[in-house]
PDB file of the backbone (N, CA, C, O) and the ligand in Angstrom, with CONECT records:
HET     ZN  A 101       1
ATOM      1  N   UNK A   1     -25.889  -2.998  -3.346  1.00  0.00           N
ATOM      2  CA  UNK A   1     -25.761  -1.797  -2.511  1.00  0.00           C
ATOM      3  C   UNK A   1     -24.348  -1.230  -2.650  1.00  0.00           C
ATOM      4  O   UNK A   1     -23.314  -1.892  -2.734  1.00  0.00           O
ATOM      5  N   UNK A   2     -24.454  -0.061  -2.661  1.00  0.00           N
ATOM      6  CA  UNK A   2     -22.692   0.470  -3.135  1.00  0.00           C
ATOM      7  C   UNK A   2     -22.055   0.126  -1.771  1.00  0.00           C
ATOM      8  O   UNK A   2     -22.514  -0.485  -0.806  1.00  0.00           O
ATOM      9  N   UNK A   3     -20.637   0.812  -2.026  1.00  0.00           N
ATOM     10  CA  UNK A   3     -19.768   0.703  -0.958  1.00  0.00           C
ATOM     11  C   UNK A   3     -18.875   1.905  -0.903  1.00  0.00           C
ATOM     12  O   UNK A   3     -18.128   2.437  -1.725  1.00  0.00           O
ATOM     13  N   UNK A   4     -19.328   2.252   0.816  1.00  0.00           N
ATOM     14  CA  UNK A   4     -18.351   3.639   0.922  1.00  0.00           C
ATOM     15  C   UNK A   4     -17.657   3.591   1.778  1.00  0.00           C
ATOM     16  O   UNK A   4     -17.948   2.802   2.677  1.00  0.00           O
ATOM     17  N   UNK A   5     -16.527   4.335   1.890  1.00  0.00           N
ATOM     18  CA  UNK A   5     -15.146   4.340   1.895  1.00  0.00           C
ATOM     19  C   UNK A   5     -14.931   5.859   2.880  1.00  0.00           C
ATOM     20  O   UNK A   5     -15.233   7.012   2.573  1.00  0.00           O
ATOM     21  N   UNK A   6     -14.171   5.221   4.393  1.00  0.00           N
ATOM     22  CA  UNK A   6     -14.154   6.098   5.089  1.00  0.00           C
ATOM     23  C   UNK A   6     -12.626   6.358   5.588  1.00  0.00           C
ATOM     24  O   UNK A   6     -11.639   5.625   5.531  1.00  0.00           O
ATOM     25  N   UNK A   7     -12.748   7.296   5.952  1.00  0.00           N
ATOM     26  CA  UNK A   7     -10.665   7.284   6.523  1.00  0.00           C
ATOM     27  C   UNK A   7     -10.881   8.009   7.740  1.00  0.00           C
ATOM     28  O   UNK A   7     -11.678   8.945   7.666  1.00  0.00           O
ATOM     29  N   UNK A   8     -10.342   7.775   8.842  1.00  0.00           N
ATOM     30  CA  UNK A   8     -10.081   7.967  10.046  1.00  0.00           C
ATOM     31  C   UNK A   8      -9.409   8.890   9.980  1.00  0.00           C
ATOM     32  O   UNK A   8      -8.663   8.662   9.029  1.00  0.00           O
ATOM     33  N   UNK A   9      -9.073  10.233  10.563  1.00  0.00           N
ATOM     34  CA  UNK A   9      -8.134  11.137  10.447  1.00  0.00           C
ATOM     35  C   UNK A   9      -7.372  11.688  11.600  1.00  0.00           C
ATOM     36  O   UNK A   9      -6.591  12.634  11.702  1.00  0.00           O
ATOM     37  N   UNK A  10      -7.897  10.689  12.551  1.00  0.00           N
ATOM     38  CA  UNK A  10      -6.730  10.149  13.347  1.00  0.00           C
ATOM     39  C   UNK A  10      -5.518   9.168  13.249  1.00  0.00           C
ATOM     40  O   UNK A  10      -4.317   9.342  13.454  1.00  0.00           O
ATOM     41  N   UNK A  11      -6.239   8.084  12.868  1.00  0.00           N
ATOM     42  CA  UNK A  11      -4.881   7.151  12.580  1.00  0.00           C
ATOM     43  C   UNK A  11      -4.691   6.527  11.334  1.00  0.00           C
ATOM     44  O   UNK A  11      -3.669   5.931  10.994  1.00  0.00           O
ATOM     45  N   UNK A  12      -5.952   6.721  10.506  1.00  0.00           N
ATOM     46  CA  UNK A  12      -5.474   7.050   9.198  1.00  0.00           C
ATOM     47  C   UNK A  12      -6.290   5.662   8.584  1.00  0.00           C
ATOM     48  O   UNK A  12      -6.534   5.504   7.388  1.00  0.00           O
ATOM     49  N   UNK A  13      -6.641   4.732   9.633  1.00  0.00           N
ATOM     50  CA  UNK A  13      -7.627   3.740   9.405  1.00  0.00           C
ATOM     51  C   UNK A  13      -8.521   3.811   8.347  1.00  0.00           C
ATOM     52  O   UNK A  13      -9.314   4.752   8.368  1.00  0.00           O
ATOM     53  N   UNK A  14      -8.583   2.787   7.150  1.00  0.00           N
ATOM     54  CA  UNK A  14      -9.807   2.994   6.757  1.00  0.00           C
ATOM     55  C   UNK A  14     -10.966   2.136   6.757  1.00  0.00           C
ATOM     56  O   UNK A  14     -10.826   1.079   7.372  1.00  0.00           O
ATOM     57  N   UNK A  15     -12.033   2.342   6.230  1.00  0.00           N
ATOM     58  CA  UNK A  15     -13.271   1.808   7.193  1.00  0.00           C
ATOM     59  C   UNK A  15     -14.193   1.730   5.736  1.00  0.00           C
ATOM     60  O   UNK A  15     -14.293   2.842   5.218  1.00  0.00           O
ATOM     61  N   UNK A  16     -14.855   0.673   5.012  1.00  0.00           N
ATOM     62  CA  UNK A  16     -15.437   0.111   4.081  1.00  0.00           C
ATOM     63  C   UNK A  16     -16.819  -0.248   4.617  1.00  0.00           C
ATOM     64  O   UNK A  16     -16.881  -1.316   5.226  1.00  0.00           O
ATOM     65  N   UNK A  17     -17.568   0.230   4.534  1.00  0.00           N
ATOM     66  CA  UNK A  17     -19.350   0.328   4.786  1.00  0.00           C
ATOM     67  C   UNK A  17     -20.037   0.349   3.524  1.00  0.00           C
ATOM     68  O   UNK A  17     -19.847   1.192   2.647  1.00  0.00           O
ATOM     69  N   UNK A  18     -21.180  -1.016   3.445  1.00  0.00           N
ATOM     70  CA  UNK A  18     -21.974  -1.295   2.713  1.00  0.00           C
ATOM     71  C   UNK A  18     -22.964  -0.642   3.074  1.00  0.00           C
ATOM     72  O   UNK A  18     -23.474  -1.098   4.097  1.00  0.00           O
ATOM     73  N   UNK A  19     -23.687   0.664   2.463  1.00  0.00           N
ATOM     74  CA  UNK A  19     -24.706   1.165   3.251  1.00  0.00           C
ATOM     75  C   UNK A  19     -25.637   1.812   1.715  1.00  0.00           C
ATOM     76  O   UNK A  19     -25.079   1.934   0.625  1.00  0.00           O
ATOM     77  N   UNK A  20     -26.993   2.128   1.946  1.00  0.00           N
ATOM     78  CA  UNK A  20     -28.216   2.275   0.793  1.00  0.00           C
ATOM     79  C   UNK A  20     -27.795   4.066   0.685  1.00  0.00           C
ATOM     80  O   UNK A  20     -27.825   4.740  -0.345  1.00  0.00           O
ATOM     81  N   UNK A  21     -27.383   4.578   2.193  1.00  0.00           N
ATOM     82  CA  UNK A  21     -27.178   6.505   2.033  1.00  0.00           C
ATOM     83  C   UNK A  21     -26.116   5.678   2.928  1.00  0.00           C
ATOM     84  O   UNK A  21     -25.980   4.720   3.689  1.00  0.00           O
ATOM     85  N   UNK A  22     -25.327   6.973   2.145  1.00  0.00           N
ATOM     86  CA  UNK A  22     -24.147   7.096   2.860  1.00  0.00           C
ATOM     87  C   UNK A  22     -23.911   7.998   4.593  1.00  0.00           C
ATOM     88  O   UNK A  22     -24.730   8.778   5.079  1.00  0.00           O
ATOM     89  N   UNK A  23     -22.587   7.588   5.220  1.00  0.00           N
ATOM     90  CA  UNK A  23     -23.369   8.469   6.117  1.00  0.00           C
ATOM     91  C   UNK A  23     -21.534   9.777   6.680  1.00  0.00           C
ATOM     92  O   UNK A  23     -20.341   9.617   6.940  1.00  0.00           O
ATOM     93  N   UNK A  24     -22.617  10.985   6.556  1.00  0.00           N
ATOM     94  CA  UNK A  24     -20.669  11.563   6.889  1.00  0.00           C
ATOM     95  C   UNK A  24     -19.355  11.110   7.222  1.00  0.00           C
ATOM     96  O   UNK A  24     -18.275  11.052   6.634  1.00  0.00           O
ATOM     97  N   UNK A  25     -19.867  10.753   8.548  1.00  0.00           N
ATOM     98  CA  UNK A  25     -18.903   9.951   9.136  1.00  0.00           C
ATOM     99  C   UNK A  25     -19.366   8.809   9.641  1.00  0.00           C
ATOM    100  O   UNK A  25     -20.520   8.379   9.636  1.00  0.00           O
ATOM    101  N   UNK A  26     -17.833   8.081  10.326  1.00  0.00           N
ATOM    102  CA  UNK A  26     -18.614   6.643  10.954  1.00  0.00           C
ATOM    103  C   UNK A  26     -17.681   6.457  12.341  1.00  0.00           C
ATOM    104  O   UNK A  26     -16.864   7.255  12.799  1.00  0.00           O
ATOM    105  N   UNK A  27     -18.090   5.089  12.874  1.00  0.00           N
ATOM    106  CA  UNK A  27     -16.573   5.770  14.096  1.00  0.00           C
ATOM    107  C   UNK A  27     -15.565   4.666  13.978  1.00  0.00           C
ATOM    108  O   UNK A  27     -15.955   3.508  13.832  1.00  0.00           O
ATOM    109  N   UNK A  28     -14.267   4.967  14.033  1.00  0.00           N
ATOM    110  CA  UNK A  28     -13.092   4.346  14.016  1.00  0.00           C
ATOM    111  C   UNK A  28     -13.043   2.830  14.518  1.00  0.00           C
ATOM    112  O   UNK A  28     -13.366   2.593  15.682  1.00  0.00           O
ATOM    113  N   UNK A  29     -12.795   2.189  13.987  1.00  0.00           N
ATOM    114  CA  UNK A  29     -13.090   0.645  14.789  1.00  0.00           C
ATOM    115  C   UNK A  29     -11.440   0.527  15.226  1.00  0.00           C
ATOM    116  O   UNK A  29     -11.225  -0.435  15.963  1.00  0.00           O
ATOM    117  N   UNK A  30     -10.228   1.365  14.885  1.00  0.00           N
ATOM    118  CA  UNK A  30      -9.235   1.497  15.363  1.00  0.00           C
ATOM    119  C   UNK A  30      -8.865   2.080  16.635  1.00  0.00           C
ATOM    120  O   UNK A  30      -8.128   1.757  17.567  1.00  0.00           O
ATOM    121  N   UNK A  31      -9.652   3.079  16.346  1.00  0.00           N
ATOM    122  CA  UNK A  31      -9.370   4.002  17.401  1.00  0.00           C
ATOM    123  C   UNK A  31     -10.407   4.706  18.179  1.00  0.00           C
ATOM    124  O   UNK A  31     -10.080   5.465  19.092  1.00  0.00           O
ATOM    125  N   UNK A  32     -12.147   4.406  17.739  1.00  0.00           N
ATOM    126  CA  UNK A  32     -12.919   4.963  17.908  1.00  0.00           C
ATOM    127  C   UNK A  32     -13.411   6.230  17.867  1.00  0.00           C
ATOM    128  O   UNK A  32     -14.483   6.606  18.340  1.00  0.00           O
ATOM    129  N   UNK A  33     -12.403   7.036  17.149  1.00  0.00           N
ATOM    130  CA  UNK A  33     -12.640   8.514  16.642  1.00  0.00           C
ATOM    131  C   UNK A  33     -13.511   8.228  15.513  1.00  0.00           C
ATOM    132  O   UNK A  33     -13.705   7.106  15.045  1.00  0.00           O
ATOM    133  N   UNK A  34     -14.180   9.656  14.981  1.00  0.00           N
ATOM    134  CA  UNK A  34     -14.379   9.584  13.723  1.00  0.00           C
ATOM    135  C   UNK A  34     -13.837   9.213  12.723  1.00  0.00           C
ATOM    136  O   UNK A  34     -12.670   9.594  12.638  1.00  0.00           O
ATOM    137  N   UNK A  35     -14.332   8.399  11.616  1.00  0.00           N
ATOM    138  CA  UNK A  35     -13.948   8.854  10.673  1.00  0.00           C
ATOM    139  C   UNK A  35     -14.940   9.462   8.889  1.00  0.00           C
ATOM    140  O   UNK A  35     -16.085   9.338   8.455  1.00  0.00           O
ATOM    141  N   UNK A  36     -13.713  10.070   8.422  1.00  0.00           N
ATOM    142  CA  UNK A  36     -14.754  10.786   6.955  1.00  0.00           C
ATOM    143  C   UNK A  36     -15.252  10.311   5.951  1.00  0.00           C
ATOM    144  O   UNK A  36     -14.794   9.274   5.470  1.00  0.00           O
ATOM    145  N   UNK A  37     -15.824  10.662   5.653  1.00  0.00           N
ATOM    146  CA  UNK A  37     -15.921   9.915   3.941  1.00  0.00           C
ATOM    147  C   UNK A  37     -14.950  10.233   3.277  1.00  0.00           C
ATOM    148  O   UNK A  37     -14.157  11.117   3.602  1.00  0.00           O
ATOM    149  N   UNK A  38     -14.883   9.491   2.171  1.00  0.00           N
ATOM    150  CA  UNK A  38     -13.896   9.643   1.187  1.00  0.00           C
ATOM    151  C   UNK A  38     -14.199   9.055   0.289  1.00  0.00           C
ATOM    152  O   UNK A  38     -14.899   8.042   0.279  1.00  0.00           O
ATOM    153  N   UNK A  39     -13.617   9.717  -0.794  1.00  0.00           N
ATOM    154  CA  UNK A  39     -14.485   9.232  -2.473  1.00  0.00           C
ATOM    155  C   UNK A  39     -13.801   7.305  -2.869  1.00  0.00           C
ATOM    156  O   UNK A  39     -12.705   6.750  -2.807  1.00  0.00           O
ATOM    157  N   UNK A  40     -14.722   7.038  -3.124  1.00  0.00           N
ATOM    158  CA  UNK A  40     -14.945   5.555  -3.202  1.00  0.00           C
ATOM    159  C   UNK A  40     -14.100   5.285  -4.394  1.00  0.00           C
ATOM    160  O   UNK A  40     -14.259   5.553  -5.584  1.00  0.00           O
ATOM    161  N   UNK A  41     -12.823   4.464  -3.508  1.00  0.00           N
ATOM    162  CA  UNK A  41     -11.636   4.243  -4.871  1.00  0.00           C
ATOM    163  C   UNK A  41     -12.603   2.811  -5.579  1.00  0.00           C
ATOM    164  O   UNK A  41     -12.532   2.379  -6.730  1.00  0.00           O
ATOM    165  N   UNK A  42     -13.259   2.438  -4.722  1.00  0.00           N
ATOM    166  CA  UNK A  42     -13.532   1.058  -5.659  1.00  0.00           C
ATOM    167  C   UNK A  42     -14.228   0.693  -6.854  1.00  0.00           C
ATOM    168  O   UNK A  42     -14.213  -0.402  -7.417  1.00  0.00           O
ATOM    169  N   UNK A  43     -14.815   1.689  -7.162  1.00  0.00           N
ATOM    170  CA  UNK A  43     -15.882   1.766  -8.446  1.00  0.00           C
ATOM    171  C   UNK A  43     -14.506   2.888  -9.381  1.00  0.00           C
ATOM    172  O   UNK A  43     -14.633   3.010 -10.599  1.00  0.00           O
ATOM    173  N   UNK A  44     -13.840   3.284  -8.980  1.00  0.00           N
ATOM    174  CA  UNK A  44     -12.968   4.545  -9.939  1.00  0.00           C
ATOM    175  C   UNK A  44     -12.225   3.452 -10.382  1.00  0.00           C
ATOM    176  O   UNK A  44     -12.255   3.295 -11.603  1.00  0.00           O
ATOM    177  N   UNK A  45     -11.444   2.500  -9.622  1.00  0.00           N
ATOM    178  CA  UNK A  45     -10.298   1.501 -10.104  1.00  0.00           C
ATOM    179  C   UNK A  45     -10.550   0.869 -11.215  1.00  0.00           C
ATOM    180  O   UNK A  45      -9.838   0.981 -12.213  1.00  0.00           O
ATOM    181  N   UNK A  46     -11.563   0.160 -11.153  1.00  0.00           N
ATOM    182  CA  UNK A  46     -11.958  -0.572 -12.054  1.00  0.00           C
ATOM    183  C   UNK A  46     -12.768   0.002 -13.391  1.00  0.00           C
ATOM    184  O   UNK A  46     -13.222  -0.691 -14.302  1.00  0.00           O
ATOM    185  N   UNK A  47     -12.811   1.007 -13.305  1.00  0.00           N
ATOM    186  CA  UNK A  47     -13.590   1.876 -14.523  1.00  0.00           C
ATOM    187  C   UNK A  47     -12.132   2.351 -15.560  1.00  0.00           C
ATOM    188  O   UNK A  47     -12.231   2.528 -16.774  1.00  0.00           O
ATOM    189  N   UNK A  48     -11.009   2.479 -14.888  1.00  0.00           N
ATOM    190  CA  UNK A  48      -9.578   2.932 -15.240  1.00  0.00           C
ATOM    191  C   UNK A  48      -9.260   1.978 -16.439  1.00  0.00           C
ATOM    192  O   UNK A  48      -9.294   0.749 -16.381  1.00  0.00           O
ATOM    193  N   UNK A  49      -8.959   2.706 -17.492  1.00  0.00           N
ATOM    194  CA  UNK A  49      -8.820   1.727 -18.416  1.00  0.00           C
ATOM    195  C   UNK A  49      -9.591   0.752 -19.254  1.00  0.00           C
ATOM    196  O   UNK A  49      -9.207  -0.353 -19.638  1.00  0.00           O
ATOM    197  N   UNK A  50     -10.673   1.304 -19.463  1.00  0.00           N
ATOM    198  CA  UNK A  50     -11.746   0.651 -20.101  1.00  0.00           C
ATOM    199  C   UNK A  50     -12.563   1.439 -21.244  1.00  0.00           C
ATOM    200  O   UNK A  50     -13.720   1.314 -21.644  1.00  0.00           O
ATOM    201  N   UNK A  51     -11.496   2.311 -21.621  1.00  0.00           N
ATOM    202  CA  UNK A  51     -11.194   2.875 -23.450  1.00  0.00           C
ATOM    203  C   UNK A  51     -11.912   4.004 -23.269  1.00  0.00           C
ATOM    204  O   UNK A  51     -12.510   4.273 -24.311  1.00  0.00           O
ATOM    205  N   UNK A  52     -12.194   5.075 -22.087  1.00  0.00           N
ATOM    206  CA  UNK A  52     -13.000   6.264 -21.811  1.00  0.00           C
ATOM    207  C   UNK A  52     -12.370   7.209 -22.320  1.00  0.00           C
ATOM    208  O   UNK A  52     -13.071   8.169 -22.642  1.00  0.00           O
ATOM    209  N   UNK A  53     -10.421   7.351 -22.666  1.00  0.00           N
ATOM    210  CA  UNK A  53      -9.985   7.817 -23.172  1.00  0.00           C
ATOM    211  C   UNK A  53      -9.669   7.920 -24.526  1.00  0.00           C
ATOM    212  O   UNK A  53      -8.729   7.131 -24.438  1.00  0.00           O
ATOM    213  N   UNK A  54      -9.664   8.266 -25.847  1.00  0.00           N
ATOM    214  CA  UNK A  54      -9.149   7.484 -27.143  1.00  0.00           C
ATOM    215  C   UNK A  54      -7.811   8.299 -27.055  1.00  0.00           C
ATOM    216  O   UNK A  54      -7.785   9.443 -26.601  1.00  0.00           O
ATOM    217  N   UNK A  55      -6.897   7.754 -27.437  1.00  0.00           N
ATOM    218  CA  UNK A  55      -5.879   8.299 -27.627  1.00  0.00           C
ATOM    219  C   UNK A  55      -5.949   9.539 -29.267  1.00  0.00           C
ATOM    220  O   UNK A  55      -6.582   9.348 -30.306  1.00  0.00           O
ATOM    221  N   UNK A  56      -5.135  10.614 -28.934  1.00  0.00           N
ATOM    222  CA  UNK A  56      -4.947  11.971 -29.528  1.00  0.00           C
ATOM    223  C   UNK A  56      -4.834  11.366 -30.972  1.00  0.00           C
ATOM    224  O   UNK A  56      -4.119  10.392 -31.209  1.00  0.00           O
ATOM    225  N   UNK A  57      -5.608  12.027 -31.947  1.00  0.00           N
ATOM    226  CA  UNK A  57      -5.079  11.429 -33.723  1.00  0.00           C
ATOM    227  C   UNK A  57      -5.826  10.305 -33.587  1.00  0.00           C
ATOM    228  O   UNK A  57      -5.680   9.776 -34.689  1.00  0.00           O
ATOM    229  N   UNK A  58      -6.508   9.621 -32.970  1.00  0.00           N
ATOM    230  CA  UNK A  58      -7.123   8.583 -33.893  1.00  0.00           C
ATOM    231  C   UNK A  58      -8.172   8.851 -34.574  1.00  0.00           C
ATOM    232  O   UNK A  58      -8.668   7.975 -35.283  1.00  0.00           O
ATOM    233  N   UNK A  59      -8.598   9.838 -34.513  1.00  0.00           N
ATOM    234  CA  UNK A  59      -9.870  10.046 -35.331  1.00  0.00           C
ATOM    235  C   UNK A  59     -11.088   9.993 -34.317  1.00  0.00           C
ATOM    236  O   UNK A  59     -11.944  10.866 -34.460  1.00  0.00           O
ATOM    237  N   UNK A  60     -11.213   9.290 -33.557  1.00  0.00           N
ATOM    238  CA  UNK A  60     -12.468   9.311 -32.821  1.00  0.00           C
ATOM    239  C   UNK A  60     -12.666  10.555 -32.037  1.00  0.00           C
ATOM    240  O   UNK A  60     -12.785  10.401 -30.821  1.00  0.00           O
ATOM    241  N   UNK A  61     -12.715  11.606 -32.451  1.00  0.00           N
ATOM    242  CA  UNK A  61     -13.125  12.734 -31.864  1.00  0.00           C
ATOM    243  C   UNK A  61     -14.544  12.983 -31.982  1.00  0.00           C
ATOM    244  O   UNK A  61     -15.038  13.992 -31.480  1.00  0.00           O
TER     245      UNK A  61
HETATM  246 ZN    ZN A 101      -8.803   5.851  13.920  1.00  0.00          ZN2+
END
């Protein structure tokens, strides 16, 4: 099941939910405000660097 990634925009908390749909918001376990979604660093991190780029001149164009 993915994992999404929320930020509080009150106190800036963020908030990691294993969920099947995502859901707008969720509520602050800091502060009990809302908080937003936000694009899921955890699947981007690890994709970083795993040759998606070729470097300029090598030929692999
Ligand atoms: Zn908060």
């Amino acid at each position: 099941m993915p994992i999404f990634e929320y930020q509080c925009e009150h106190c800036g908390q963020t908030v990691e939910k294993i969920q099947r749909i995502p859901l707008a918001e969720v509520p602050c376990p800091a502060c009990g405000k809302n908080a937003s979604r936000t694009v899921s660093l955890t699947s981007a991190s690890v994709s970083t660097g795993g040759g998606c780029s070729a470097p300029a001149g090598s030929g692999f164009t």
